[in-house]
N, C-alpha and C positions, 0 to 999 in steps of 0.2 A: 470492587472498584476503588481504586486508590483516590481520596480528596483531594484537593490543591493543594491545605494546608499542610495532609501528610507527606504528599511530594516533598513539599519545599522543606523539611526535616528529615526525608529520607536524605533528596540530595545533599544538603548541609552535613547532616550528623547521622544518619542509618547506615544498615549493613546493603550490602550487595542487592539487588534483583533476583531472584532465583527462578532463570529462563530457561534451566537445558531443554538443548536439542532433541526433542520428541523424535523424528524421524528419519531414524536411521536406524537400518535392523527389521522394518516391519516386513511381512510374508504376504505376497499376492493372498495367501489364504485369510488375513486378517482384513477386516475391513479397511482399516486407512490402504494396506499392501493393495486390493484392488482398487481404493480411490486414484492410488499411487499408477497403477496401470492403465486406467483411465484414462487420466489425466495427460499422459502422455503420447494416446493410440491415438493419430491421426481418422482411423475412423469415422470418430466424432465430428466430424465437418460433410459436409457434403460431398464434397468434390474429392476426399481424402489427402488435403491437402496440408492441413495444419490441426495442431493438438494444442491442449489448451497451455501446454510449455512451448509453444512456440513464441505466444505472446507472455508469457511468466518464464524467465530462462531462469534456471535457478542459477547460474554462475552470475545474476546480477539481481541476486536475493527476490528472485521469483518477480522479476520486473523486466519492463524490454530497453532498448538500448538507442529505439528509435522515439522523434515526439510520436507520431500516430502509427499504431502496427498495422502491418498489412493481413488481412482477411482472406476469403477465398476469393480464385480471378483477382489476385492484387489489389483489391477494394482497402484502401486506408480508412481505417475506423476514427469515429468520432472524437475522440477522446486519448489521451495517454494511458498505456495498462499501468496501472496501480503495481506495487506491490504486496507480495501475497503473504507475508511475512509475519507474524505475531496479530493476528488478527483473530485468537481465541477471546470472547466476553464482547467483541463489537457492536456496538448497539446496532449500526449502521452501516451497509455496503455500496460501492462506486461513487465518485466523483460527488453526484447528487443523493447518498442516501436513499436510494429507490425502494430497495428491500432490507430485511429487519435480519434474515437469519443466510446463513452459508450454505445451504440448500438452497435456497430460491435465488443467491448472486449464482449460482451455477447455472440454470434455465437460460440467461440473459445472454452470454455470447453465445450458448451453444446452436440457440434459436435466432440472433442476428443476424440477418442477411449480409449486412458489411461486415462479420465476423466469420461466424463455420457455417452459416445459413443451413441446419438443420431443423425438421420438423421433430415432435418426438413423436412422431409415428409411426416415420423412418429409424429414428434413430433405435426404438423396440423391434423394429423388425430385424434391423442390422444386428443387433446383442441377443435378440433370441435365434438367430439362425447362424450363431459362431460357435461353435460345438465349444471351445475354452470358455467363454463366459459363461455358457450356460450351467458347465460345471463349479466353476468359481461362486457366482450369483449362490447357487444351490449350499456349498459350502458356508456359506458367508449367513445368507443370510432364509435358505433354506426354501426359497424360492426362485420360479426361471428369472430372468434379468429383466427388467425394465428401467425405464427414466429414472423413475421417481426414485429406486434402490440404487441408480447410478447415480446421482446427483445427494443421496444421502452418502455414499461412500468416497466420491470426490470431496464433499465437503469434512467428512471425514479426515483423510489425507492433509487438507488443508487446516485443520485444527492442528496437525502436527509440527508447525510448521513455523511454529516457537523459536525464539534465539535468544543467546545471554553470553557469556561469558566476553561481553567487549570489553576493552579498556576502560571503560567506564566503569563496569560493572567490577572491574577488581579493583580498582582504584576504591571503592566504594566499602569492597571486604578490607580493606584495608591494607593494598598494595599503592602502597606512596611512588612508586614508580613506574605504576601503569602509564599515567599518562603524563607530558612534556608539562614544566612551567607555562609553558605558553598556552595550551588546553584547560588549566589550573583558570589561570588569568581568564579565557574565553568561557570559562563555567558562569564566572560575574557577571560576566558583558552577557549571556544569554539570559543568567534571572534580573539582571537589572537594567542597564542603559540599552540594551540589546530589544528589551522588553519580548524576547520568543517566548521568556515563560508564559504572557496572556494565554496563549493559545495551544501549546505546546507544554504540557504537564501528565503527570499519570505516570505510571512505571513506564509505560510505550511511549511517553511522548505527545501524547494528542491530549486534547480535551471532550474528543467524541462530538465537536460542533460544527457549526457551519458559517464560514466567515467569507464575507466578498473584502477581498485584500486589493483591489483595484485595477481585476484582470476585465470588466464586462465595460466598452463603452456604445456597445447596439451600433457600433461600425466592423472595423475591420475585427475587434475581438465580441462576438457574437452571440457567445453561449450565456445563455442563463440561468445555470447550474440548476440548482435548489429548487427555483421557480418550475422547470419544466416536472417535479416531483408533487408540491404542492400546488401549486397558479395563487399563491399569495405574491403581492407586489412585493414586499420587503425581501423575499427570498431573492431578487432579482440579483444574479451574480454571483450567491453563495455559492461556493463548495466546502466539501466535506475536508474538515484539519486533518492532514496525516500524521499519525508518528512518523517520529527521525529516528527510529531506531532502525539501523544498515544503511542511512541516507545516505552516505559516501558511496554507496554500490548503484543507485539508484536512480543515475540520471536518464534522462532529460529529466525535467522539473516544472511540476503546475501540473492540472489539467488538459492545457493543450501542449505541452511538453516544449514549451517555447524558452524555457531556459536550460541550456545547455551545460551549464556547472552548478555547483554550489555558489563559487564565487559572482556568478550573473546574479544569484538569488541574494546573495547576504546586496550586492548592488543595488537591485532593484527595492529591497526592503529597508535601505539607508536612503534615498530618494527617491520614493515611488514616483511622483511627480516630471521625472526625469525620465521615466520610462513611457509612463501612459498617464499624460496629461488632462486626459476627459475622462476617464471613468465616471461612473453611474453607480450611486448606493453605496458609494465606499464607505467601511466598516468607519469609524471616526477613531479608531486605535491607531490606523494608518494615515491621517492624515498630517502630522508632522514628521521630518523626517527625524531618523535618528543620529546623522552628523558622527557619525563613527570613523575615527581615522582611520589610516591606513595599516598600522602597529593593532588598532582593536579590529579589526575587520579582519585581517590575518587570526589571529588569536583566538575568534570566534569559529572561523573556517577551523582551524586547528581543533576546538573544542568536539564542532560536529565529526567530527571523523572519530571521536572516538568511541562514537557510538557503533560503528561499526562490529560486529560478531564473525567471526572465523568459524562456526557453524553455519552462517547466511546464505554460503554458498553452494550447500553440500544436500543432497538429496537421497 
C-alpha cells in the first residue's frame, strides 16, 4: 500500500501506475472464468431475475447508472451499487465497511432480500443440480459446487478487475500529451486549493477511510453509514472514501446516489452548506467552503476525467 507521502511524489515526479487489465482472456475453466460466469447467471437471485452485473454493468466500470438499483419484484435497494473496479489489496467493502475480504462482500447481495434474496441453501441446491456447474466446480476446483467455492470464484473474478492505462497514467510515463492544460492546472487544484488529496490518495485514489462529508442530517438524509457497522457514535454518517479512478464512468454519485454528475459533486464540495445545511458530525475538513471559481471548477472536472481507463469498460 502506497503512503501519502509516496503518492504526493509519485503524482509530482514518478513513473506511471502499473494497472493492466487483468480480465480479459480468462477460461470459464479458470477460476476468475467461472467467477466471470457467475457473476453474470441470473440464477443467482431467487426469482431468476437479475445477476450480479445487472447491478455492476461493466459498460459503466462495473457500477449502475441508477442512484438506487432495482432487486427482485423491483424492490430498490438501500444504497448506490459501488463500483467493482480496482478493488485488489481493499482493506474494506460497501458503503459502510461491513466485511474485510471479497468473499464475504459477495454473501451480502446474494442473500438480501431487497437485492437477489437468495438463501445459500437454495442457492447449493440450484449449482449442484446444473449438470455445467457441476462439471466446472469439479474442474476448478475439484469439488461438486457450493456457496462458499462460489463466492471464492466470484471474488476471484473481481480481483481481475484492475484498470490503468488512463490519461493520467500516461501522462505520468511520460506522455506530455495525455492530458489537456486544463487537467494540468485541475492536478493543483485537486492536491491543493481543491483539498480532494485529504482523502483521496493512494495509486486508486482513496485513503481506505471513512469520512462523513455532510451527507447525514437524521431527517430526510437518514443513513448512518459506519455507525450501522460499528454502533460507535462518532461513526455516525461515515462512509467509506472511494477511489476516482474511472469516476467519469460512474455516476450517480455518494452513497444514496443523489448526485447526478461530477459537476453536482465538485458543487456540493465548494459549498457543502448550500446543499445540506444541517448535517450532523461533519468531518471539520468540510466545514469551510473551497470558493473555487468557475475557470477552477472546470479545470478540476477536467482533471477527474482523466482518470478514466479504456480497459474500465471491458469485460
Amino acid at each position: 500500500m502506497k503512503t501519502r507521502l509516496g503518492f504526493i511524489l509519485l503524482v509530482f515526479f514518478g513513473s506511471a501506475l502499473s494497472l493492466a487489465p487483468r480480465f480479459k482472456g480468462i477460461a470459464e475453466t479458470d477460476e476468475a472464468g467461472l467467477g466471470r460466469k457467475l457473476f453474470f447467471d441470473r440464477m443467482l437471485s431467487l426469482d431468476y431475475s437479475i445477476s450480479c452485473a445487472d447491478c455492476h454493468r461493466p459498460e459503466m466500470a462495473f457500477s449502475d447508472s441508477i442512484a438506487l438499483s432495482k432487486g427482485i419484484n423491483g424492490r430498490a435497494t438501500k444504497r448506490n451499487a459501488p463500483p467493482l473496479t480496482n478493488l485488489g489489496g481493499r482493506p474494506y467493502f460497501f458503503w459502510d465497511g461491513r466485511v474485510e475480504t471479497l468473499e464475504a462482500q459477495v454473501f451480502h447481495p446474494i442473500q438480501n432480500p431487497d437485492e437477489m434474496g437468495m438463501s445459500l441453501v437454495e442457492l447449493n441446491r440450484r449449482l449442484q443440480a446444473n449438470e455445467e456447474y457441476t462439471k466446472l466446480f469439479s474442474q476448478v476446483y475439484g469439488s461438486p459446487p457450493d456457496s462458499k467455492l462460489a463466492a471464492k470464484a466470484i471474488a476471484a473474478f473481481e480481483e481481475t478487475l484492475e484498470t490503468g492505462n488512463s490519461p493520467f497514467d500516461r501522462f505520468m510515463e511520460g506522455d506530455s500529451s495525455a492530458i489537456s492544460a486544463a487537467a494540468m492546472r485541475g492536478r493543483e487544484i485537486f492536491m491543493g486549493k481543491g483539498r480532494c488529496f485529504d482523502c483521496h490518495f493512494s495509486p486508486d485514489f482513496t485513503g481506505d477511510e471513512f469520512k462523513n462529508i455532510g451527507l447525514f442530517n437524521g431527517k430526510n438524509l437518514n443513513d448512518s453509514g459506519r455507525f450501522r457497522a460499528t454502533g460507535k457514535a462518532e461513526d455516525i454518517g461515515k462512509f467509506r472514501v472511494p477511489g476516482l479512478r474511472n469516476i467519469g464512468l460512474t455516476a450517480p454519485y455518494m452513497h444514496n446516489g443523489m448526485f447526478k454528475s461530477l459537476h453536482e459533486v465538485i458543487e456540493y464540495y465548494n459549498k457543502p452548506d448550500k446543499v445540506v445545511s444541517n448535517s450532523i458530525n461533519r468531518d471539520t475538513t468540510f466545514n469551510k467552503p473551497l470558493n473555487l471559481n468557475k475557470s477552477e471548477k472546470r479545470d478540476l472536472l477536467e482533471f477527474l476525467n482523466t482518470l478514466n481507463s479504456p480497459s474500465a469498460t471491458k469485460r
